[in-house]
C-alpha positions as CSV (number, residue, x, y, z in Angstrom):
1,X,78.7,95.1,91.4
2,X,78.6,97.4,94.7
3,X,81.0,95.1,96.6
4,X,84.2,93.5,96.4
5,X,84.9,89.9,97.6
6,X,87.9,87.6,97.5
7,X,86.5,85.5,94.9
8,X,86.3,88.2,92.8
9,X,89.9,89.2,92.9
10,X,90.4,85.3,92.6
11,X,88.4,84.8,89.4
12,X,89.1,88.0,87.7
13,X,92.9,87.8,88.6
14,X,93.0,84.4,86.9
15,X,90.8,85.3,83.7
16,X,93.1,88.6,83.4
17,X,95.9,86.5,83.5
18,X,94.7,84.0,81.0
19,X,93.9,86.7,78.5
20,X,97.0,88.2,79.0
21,X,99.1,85.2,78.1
22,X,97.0,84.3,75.2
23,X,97.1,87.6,74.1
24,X,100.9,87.9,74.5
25,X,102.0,84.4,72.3
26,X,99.1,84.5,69.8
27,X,98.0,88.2,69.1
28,X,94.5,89.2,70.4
29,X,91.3,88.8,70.2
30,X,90.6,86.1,72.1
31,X,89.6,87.4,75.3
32,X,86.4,85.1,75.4
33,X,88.5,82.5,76.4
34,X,88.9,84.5,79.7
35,X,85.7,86.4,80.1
36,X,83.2,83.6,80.4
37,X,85.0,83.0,84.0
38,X,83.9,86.1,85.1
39,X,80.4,85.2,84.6
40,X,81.1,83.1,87.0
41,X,81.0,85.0,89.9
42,X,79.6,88.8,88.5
43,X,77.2,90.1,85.5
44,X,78.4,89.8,81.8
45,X,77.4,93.6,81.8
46,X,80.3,94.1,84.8
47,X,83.1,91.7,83.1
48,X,82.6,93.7,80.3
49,X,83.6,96.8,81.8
50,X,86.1,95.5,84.0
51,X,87.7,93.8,80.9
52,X,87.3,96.6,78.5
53,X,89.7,99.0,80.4
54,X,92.0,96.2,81.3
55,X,93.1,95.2,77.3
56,X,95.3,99.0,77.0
57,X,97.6,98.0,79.4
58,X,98.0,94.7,77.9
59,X,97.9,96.2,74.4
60,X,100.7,98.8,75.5
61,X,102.8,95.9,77.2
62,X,102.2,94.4,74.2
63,X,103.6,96.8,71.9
64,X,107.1,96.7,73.8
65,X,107.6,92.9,72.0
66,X,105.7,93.5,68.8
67,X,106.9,97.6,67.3
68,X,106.1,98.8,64.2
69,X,108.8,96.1,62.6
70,X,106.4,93.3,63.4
71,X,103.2,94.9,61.5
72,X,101.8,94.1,58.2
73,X,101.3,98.0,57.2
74,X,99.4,97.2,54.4
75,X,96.6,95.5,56.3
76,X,97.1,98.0,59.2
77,X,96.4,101.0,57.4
78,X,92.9,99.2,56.1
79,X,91.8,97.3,59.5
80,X,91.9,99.8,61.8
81,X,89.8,102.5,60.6
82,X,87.5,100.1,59.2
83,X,87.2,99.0,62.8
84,X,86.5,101.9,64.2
85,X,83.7,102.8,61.6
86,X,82.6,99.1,62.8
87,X,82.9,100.0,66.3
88,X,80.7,102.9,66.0
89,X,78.4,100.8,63.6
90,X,77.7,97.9,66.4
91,X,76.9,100.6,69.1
92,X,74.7,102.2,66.8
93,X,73.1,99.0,66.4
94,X,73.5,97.2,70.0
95,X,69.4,97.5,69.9
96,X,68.8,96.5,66.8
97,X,70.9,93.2,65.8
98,X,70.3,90.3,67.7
99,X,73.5,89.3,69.6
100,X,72.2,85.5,69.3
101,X,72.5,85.4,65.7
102,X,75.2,87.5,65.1
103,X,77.3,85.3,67.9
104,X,75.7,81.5,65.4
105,X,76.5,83.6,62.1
106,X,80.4,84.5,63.4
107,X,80.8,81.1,65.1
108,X,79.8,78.8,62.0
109,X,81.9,81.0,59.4
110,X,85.0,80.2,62.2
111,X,84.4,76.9,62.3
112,X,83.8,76.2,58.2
113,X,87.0,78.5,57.9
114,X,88.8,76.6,60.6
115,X,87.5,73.1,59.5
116,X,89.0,73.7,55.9
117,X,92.5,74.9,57.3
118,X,92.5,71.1,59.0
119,X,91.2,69.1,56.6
120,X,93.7,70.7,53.7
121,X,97.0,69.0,55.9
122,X,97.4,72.5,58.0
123,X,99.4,74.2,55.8
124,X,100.7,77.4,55.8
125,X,99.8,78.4,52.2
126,X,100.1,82.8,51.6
127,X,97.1,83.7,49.8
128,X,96.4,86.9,47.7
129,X,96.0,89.9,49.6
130,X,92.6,91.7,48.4
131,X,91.4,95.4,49.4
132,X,88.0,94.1,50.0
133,X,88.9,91.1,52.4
134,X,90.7,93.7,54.4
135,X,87.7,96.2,54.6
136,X,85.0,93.6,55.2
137,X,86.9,91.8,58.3
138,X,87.5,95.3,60.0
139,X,84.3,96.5,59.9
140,X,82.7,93.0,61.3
141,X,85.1,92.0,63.5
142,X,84.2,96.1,64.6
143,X,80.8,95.2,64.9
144,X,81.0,91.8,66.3
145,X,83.3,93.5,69.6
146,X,80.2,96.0,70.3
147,X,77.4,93.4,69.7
148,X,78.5,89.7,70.6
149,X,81.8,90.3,72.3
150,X,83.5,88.5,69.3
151,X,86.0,91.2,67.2
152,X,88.6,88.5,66.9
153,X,87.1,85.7,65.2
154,X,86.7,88.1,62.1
155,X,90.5,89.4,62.1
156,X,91.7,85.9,62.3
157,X,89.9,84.4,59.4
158,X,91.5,87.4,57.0
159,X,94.8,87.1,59.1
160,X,95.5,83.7,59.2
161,X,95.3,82.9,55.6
162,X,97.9,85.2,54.5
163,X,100.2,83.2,56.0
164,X,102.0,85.8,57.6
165,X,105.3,85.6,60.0
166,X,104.2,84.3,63.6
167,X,105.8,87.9,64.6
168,X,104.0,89.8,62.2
169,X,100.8,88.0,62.7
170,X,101.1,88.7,66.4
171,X,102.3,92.2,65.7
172,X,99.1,93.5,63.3
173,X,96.5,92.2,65.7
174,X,98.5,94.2,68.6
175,X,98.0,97.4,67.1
176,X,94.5,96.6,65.7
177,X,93.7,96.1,69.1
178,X,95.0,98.9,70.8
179,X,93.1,101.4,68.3
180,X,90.3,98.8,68.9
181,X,89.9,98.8,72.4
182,X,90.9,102.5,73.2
183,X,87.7,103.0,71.2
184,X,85.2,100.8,72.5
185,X,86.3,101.1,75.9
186,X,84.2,104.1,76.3
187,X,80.9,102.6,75.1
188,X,81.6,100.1,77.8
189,X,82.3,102.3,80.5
190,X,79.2,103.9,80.0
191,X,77.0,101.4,79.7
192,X,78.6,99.0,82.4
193,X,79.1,102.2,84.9
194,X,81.8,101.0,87.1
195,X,81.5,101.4,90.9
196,X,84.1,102.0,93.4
197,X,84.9,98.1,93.7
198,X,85.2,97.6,90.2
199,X,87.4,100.0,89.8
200,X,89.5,98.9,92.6
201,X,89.7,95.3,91.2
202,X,90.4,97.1,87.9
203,X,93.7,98.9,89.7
204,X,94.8,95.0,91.0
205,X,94.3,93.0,88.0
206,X,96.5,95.9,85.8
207,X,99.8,94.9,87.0
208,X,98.4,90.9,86.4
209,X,97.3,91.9,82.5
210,X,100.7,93.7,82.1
211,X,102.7,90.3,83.6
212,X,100.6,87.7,81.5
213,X,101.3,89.6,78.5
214,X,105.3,89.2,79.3
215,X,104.6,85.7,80.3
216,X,102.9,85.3,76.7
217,X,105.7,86.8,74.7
218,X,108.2,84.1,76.2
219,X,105.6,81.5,75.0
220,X,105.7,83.2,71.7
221,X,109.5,82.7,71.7
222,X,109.4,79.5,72.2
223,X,107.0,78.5,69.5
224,X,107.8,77.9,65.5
225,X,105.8,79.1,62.6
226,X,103.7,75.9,62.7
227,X,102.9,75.4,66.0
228,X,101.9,78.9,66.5
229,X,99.8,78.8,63.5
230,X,98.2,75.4,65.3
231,X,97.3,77.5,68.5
232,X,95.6,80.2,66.5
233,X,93.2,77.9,65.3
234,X,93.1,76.0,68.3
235,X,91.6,79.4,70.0
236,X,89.8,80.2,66.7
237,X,88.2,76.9,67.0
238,X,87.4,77.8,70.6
239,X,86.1,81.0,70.4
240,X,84.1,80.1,67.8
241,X,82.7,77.1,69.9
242,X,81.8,79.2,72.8
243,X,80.0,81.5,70.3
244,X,77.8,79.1,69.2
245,X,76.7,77.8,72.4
246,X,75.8,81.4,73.6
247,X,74.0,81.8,70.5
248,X,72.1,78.5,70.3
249,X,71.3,78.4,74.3
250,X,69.7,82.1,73.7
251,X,67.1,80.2,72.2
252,X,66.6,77.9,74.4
């Protein structure tokens, strides 16, 4: 991307903005709801490293609503340097794992996880916390960010079923994302190689990212345990969709 048009501020304001808020009232994670407008109107190999940078300011906003109070240290101290060990693991193996299957494999674990959460009455049920559960969901959701674009799909399958406090579960993906994206930003940097335009539209959609994540935390506010539980899915559900499409029309 060598030059910069008004329908790239447009769509790239309005994706930023949507990732912000989601990111703001559910936790992160779920930028794929955002980035597939981009395609739109650029490369996925540019939205990538347009988006990559623009998830710290939205991750520091975010840490102003959700401090330390709001994380499960337990998991925190497992998931994010698991992540960052998965992190390294998917560039590592950007050339060796097809994306395709990866994106089918995530996106049908999701949904089976997802579709067992509905058909059981929605509850909120607080299952055992285990070491292992921890450790395997950091280093794929790790992996899955570098390869398929998909780290929170991963997270939200251990997250969700412990049942944690909408704050808390909001909280702990906030600062697995921060140490998560300050660390594969710079594989994406370097392999998207931003111009002078992007860049620029970088600089314009930072104040956007750092207002949708405000606009996000009111949304959170106004949500109880149940219905923010309900969205998480929702966004699990469609993440996990859009992950399956891209991996099944791969083949096609």
């Amino acid at each position: 991307m060598t030059e910069l048009g008004i329908e790239h501020v447009l769509v790239t304001g309005l994706s930023t903005l949507l990732i912000a808020v989601v990111k703001g009232a559910f936790g992160g994670g779920f930028g794929l709801v955002g980035i597939p407008l981009m395609s739109l109107v650029m490369d996925p190999i540019s939205a990538g490293a347009i988006v990559a940078p623009l998830f710290i300011p939205m991750d520091v906003m975010a840490l102003r609503y959700f401090p330390p109070r709001t994380w499960s240290a337990p998991d925190v101290k497992i998931l994010v340097p698991t992540a960052i060990v998965g992190i390294g693991l998917g560039t590592l193996m950007l050339s060796m794992l097809d994306a395709r299957l990866v994106s089918i494999t995530i996106a049908l674990v999701a949904l089976a996880f997802a579709a067992q959460w509905y058909a059981g009455g929605q509850k909120i049920v607080a299952s055992v916390r285990k070491t292992w559960h921890a450790v395997l969901a950091g280093i794929v959701s790790g992996i899955t960010t570098m390869v398929a674009h998909s780290g929170g799909p991963p997270l939200a399958v251990y997250l969700l079923r412990l049942g944690l406090q909408k704050e808390v579960y909001v909280g702990t993906t906030t600062i697995y994302f921060l140490f998560g994206n300050a660390t594969k930003v710079w594989p994406w940097l370097y392999l998207g190689k931003p111009t002078a335009a992007m860049w620029t539209l970088i600089a314009i959609c930072t104040p956007i990212a750092m207002f949708g994540v405000w606009l996000g935390w009111l949304v959170h506010g106004k949500l109880d345990q149940r219905r923010m539980y309900q969205g998480c899915y929702f966004l699990l559900v469609l993440s996990a969709i859009k992950l399956l499409w891209d991996g099944v029309r791969g083949f096609l």
